[in-house]
C-alpha positions in Angstrom: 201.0 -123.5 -88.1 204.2 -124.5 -90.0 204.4 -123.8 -93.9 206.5 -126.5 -95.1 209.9 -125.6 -97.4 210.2 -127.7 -100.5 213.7 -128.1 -101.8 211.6 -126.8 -105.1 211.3 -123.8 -103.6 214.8 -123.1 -102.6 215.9 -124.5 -106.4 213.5 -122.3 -108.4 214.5 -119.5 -106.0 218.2 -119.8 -106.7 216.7 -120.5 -110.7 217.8 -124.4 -111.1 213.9 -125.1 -111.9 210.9 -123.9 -114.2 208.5 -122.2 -112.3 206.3 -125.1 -113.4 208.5 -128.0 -111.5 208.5 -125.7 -108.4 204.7 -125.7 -108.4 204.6 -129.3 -107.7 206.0 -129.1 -104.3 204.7 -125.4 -103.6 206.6 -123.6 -100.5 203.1 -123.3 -98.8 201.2 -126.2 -98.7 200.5 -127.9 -95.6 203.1 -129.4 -93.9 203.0 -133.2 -94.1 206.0 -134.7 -92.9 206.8 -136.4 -89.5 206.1 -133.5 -87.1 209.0 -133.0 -84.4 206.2 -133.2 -81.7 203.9 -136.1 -82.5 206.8 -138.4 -84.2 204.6 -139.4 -87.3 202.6 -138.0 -89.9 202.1 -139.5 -93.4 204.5 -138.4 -96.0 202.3 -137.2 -99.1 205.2 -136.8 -101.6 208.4 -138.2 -101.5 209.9 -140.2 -99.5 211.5 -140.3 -96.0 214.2 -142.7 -94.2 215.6 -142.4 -90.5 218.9 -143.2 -89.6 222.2 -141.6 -89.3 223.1 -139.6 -92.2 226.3 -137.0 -93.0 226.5 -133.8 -95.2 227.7 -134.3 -98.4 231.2 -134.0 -100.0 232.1 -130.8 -101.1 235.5 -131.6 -102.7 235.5 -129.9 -106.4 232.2 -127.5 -104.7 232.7 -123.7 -104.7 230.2 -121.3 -102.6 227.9 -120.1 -105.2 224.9 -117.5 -103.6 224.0 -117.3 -100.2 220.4 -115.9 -99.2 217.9 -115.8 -96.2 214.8 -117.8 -96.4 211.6 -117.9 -94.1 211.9 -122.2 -93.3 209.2 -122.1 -91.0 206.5 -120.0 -92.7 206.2 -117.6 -89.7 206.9 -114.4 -92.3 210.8 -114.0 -91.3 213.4 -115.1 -93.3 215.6 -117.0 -90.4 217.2 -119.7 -92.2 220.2 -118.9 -94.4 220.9 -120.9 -97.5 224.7 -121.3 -98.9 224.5 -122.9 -102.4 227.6 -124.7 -103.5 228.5 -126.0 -107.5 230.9 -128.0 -109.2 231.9 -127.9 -112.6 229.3 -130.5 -114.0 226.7 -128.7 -112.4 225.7 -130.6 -109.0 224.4 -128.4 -106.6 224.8 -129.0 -102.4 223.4 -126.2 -99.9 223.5 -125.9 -96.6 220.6 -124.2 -94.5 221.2 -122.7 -90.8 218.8 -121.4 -88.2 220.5 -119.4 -85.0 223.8 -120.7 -86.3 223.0 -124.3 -86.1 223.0 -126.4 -89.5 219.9 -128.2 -90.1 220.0 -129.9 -93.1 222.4 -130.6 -96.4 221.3 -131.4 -99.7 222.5 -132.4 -103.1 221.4 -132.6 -106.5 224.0 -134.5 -109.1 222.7 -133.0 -112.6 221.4 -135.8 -114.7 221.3 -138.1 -112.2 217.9 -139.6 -111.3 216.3 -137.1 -108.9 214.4 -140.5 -107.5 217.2 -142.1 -106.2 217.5 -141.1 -102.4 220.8 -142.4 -101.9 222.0 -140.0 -104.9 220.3 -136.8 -104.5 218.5 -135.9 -101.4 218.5 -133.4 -98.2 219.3 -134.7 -95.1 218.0 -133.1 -91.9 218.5 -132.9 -87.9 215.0 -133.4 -86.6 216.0 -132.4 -83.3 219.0 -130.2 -82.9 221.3 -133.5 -81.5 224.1 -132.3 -84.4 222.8 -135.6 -86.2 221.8 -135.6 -89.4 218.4 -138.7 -88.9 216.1 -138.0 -91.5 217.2 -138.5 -94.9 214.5 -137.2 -97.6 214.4 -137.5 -101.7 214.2 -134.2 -103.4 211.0 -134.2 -104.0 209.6 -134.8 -100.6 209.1 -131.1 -98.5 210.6 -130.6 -95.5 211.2 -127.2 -92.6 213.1 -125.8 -89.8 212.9 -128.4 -86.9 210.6 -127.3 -84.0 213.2 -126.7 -81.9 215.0 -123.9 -84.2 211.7 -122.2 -84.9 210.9 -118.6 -82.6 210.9 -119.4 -79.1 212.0 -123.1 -79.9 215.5 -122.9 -78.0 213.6 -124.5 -74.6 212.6 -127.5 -77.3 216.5 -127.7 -77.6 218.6 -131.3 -75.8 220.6 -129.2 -73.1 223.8 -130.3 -75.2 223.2 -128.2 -77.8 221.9 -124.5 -76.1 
């Protein structure tokens, strides 16, 4: 069973959020986004477009923390989180899973967290190196199936 990862979660862990916003996208509810196996699930919170998407740009960012997370709710913290700020405040981070990248995010401070084309996480469902889901902040999201334990024979040959 996959524990979904909330982008709360990572926030209040790094200490951008009350404890009280965190809680409305807790780290272990139930997954309910798109699963990488079945190809669609309703999305409960949130929302979610597919397409072609790129990491942000990190011009005026500086590495902030760095951490290891547990993004697939197995117990082990496999994903590692880099956390990047500008001067205004904006946060990016970046989390990675066996060395591959698997989703970017960013959060422009006082900037309507709503707005999915301003702030939002965008993830490779697959391990293709493409970024194709695109998610607003408050929509919860986890490692793809092919970067979880034992998921490298889930993995497009390209990529192993």
């Amino acid at each position: 069973m996959l524990i979904s990862v909330s982008l709360a979660g990572f926030l209040y862990a790094c200490g951008e959020q009350s404890p009280d916003a965190a809680a409305q996208a807790p780290m272990s509810s139930p997954a309910t986004l798109p699963s990488d196996v079945t190809g669609s699930a309703a999305v409960t919170a949130g929302t979610l477009e597919r397409g072609v998407y790129f990491q942000p740009e990190l011009e005026g960012y500086a590495l902030h923390n760095e951490y290891d997370d547990d993004g697939d709710g197995d117990g082990v913290n496999e994903t590692h989180v880099r956390r990047y700020i500008n001067s205004t405040g904006d946060t990016a981070f970046s989390m990675n899973t066996g060395g591959e990248v698997w989703a970017w995010s960013l959060d422009t401070k006082g900037d309507d967290d709503s707005d999915i084309h301003k702030n939002y996480v965008v993830r490779d469902s697959n391990c293709d190196k493409v970024f194709d889901e695109r998610y607003s902040l408050d929509a919860q999201f986890h490692v793809p199936a092919c970067l979880e334990q034992g998921g490298a024979a889930d993995k497009p040959a390209s990529v192993q």
